[in-house]
C-alpha positions in Angstrom: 4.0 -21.3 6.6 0.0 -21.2 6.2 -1.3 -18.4 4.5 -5.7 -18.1 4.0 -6.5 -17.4 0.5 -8.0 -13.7 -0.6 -10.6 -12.7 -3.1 -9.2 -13.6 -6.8 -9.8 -10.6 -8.0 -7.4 -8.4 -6.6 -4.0 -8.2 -9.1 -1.4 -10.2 -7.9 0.9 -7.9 -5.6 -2.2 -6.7 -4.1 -3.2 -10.5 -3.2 0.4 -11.1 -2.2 0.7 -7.6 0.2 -2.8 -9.0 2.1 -2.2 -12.4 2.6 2.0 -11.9 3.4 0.7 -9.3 6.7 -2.1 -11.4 7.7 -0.2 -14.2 7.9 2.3 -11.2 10.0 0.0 -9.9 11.8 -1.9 -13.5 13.0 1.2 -15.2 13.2 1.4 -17.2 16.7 4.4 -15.5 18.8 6.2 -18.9 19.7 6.9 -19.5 15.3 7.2 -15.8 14.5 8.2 -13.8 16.7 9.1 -9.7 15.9 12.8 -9.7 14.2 12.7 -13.5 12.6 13.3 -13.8 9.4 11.0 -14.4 6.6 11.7 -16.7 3.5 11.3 -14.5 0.4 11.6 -18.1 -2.0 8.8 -20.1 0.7 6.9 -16.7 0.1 6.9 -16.9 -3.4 6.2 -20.8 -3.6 3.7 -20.6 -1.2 1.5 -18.0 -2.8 2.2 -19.8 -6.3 3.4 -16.5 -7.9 6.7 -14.9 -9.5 9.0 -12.9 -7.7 7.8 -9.3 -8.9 4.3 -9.0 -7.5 5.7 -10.7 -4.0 8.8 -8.2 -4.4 6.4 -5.5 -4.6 4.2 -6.5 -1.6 7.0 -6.9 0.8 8.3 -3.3 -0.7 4.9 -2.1 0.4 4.7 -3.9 3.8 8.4 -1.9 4.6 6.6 0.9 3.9 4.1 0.6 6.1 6.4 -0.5 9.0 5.2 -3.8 8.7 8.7 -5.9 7.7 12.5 -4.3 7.8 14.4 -4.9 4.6 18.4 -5.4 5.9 20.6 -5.9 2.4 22.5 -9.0 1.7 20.5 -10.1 5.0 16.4 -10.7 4.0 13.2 -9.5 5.2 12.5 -9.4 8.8 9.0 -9.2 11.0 9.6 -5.4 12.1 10.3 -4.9 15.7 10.3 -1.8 17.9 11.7 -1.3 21.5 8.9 -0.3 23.7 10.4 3.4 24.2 10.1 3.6 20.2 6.0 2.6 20.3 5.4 4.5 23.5 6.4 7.3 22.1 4.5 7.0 18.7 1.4 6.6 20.8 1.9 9.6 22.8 2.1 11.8 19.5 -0.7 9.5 18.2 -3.0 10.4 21.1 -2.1 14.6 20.9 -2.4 14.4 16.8 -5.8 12.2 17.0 -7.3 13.7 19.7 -7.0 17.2 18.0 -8.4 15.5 15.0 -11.5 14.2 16.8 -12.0 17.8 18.1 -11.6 19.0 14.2 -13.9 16.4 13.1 -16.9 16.6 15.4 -17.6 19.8 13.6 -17.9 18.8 10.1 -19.6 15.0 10.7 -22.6 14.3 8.5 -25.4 12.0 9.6 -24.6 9.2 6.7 -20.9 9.7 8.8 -22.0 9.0 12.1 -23.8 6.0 10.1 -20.7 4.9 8.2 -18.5 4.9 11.6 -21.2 2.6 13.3 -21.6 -0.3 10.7 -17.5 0.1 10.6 -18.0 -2.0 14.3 -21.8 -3.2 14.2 -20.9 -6.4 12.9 -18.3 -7.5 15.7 -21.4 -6.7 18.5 -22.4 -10.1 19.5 -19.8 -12.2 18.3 -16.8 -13.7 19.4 -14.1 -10.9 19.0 -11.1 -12.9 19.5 -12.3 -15.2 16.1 -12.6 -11.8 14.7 -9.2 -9.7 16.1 -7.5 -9.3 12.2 -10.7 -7.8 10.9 -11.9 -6.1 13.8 -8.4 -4.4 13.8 -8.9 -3.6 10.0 -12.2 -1.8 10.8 -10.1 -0.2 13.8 -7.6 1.1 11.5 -10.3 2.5 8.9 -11.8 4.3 11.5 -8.9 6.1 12.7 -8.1 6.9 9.3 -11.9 8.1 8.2 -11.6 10.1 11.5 -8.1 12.0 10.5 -9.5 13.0 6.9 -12.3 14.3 8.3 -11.1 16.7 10.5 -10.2 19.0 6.7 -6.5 19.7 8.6 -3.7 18.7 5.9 -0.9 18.8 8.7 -3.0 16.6 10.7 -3.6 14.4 8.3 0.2 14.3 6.9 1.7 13.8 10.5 -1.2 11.1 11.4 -0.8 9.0 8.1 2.9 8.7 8.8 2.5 7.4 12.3 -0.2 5.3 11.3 1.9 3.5 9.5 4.2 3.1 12.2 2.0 1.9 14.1 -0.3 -1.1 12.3 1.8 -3.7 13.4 1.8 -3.1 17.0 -1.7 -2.2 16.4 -2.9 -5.8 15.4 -0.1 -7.4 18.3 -2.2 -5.3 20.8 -5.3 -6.6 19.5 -3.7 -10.3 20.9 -5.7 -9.5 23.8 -9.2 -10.4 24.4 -9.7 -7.4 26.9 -8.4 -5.0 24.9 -10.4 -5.4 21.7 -13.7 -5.3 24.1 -12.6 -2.0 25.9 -11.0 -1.1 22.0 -15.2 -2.1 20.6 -17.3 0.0 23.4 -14.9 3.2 23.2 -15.5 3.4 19.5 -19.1 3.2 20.0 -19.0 5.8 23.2 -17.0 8.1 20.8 -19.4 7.8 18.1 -21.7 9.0 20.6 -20.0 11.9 21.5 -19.4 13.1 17.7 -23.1 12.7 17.4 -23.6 15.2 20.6 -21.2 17.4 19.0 -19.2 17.6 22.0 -15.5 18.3 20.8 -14.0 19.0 24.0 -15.1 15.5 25.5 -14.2 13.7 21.8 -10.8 15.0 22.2 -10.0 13.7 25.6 -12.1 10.4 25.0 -9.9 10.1 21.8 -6.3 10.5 23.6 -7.4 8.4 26.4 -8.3 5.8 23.9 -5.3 5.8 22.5 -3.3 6.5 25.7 -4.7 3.2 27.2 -2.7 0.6 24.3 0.5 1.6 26.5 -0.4 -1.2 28.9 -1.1 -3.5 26.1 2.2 -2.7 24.9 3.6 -4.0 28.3 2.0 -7.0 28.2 3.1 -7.5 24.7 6.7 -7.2 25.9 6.5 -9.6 28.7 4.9 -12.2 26.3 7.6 -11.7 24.2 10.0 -12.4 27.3 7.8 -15.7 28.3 8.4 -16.5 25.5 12.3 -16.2 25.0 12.4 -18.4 28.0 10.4 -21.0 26.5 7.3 -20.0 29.2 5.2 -19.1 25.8 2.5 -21.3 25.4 1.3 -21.6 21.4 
């Protein structure tokens, strides 16, 4: 278990909660696949740190969807069957699309700005070096666009799939194709928001998010390559 260090000054379950899902979320499938277990004593020797602060990161991480805590058991990577995240990404797309249609309305130049250098920095580069902060920046977004859209159902409902959802989020972004399509579609919606066309923004949105279902499918076969010992690392 390799974990990348993280700035120093974050306090200590902070620095444990970041590098514990990056090391999640980048994991390669054939080591740590969804549903195996992780060591909560290799966690806490690995990060050099007590047991509160990791404790409190991997409380966090259940939180967000990211682990499953099962008593007198451990901590496991979550896993999801693929009716479970199909159907969070159909609600996803109706919720989000509305909230682009909310939020074309009410966004501010220094907005459209903000939502741009969210993705400038991935243009030219080599996105697949790049997939755990790309999908960081992804996530952000989403968010950014939810609060903006001044609707405190939307927002509540959102928030709770979202955190659903960031795991499979990041597994999607496994594929190179995907976080290409995923990179021009946030620009082309940018684009739209800045026409102030909420009609098109809301069907560009769902579409965006309709189109991870195939990712998810591809996700599931790795997953059964893999099983098979047909995975490569």
């Amino acid at each position: 278990m390799q974990m990348k260090p993280v700035d120093s000054h974050l306090r200590l379950s902070e620095r444990a909660y970041e590098m514990i899902k990056e090391y999640i979320v980048t994991s390669d499938i054939t080591s740590q696949p969804p549903g195996s277990r992780l060591d909560e004593k290799a966690l806490i020797a690995q990060l050099n740190m007590s047991r509160t602060p990791v404790r409190e990161a991997i409380n966090r991480l259940a939180a967000e969807g990211f682990v499953q805590l099962v008593p007198y058991k451990g901590v496991f990577i979550a896993t999801k069957t693929r009716s479970e995240i199909v159907s969070t990404l159909m609600v996803r797309a109706t919720l989000e699309g509305m909230a682009a249609r909310l939020a074309t309305r009410t966004f501010t130049p220094e907005d459209l700005q903000w939502m741009r250098e969210r993705f400038t920095p991935f243009l030219d580069s080599t996105l697949e070096d790049k997939r755990y902060k790309f999908s960081q920046a992804n996530i952000e977004f989403h968010e950014f666009i939810l609060d903006r859209s001044r609707c405190c159902t939307l927002i509540d409902l959102g928030k709770g799939l979202f955190n659903q959802m960031r795991l499979i989020r990041f597994r999607t972004s496994a594929f190179l194709p995907r976080l290409q399509s995923s990179l021009d579609q946030h620009f082309k919606l940018i684009d739209l928001f800045e026409q102030g066309d909420p009609d098109r923004a809301e069907r560009f949105m769902r579409a965006h998010i309709e189109e991870s279902i195939q990712y998810v499918d591809k996700w599931e076969q790795m997953l059964q390559e893999c099983s098979r010992g047909n995975c490569s690392p």
